[in-house]
N, C-alpha and C positions, 0 to 999 in steps of 0.2 A: 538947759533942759535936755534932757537924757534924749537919743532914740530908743524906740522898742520895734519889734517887727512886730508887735501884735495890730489887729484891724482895726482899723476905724469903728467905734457904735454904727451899729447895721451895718456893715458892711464887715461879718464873720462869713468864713467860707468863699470869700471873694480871689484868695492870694492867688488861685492857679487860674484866674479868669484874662483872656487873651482879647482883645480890642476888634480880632477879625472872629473870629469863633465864636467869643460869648466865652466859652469855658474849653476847660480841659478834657476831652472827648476822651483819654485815654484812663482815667479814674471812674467811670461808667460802666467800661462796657464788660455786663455780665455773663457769664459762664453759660454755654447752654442749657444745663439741665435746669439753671434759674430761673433763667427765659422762659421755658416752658412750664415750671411749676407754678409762674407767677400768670401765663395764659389759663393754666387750667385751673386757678383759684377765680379766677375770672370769670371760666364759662360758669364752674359751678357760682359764685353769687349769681350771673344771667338766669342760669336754670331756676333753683331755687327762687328769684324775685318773677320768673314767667309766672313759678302754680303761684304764688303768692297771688298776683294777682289773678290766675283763673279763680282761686278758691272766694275771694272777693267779689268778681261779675258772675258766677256760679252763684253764689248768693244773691244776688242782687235781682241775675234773672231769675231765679223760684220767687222770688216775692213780687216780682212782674208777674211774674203766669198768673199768681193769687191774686192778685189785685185786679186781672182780667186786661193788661195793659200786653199785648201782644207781640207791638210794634219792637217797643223797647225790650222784649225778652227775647224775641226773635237777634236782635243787633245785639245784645248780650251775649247769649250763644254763639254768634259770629264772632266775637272778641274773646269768649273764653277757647273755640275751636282754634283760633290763628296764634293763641299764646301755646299751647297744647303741644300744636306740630312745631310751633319753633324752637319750642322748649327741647322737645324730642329728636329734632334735626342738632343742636347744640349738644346735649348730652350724648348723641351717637357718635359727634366727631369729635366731643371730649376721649371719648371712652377709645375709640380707633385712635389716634393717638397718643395716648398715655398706654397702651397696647392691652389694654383689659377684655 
């Protein structure tokens, strides 16, 4: 029976893996500008899924207010406020560094 250097079933991608490391630390590690475009695809999903949900508990509270249910529109408005500003806080320090 022949050798092959090929891997083992499940175990592709394995060959440069080191017993004290885990793996090859030096096939990783990305470029800066990478680094950062892959933080700022980031914040913006963050951003974009915050109004996601404000636009949701914004709904949720006007149909509290009409139902005359206070309590829970009141706590709605608190959860649509807190996504609001952190949304706001993320997008400011997307936008301050990517220098826009």
């Amino acid at each position: 029976m022949a050798q092959t250097n090929e891997p083992l079933p499940g175990q592709a991608g394995l060959a440069n893996t080191s017993l004290l490391s885990g793996f090859d630390n030096r096939e990783i590690s990305p470029n800066p500008h990478e680094k950062q475009a892959a933080i700022t695809a980031l914040r913006r999903d963050f951003v974009a899924e915050a109004l996601r949900v404000v636009a949701i508990k914004a709904a949720h509270a006007a149909e509290d207010i009409e139902l005359g249910d206070d309590v829970c529109a009141e706590r709605g408005l608190g959860i649509v406020i807190a996504h609001v500003k952190e949304a706001a806080k993320t997008f400011r320090e997307m936008r301050r560094e990517v220098g826009q």
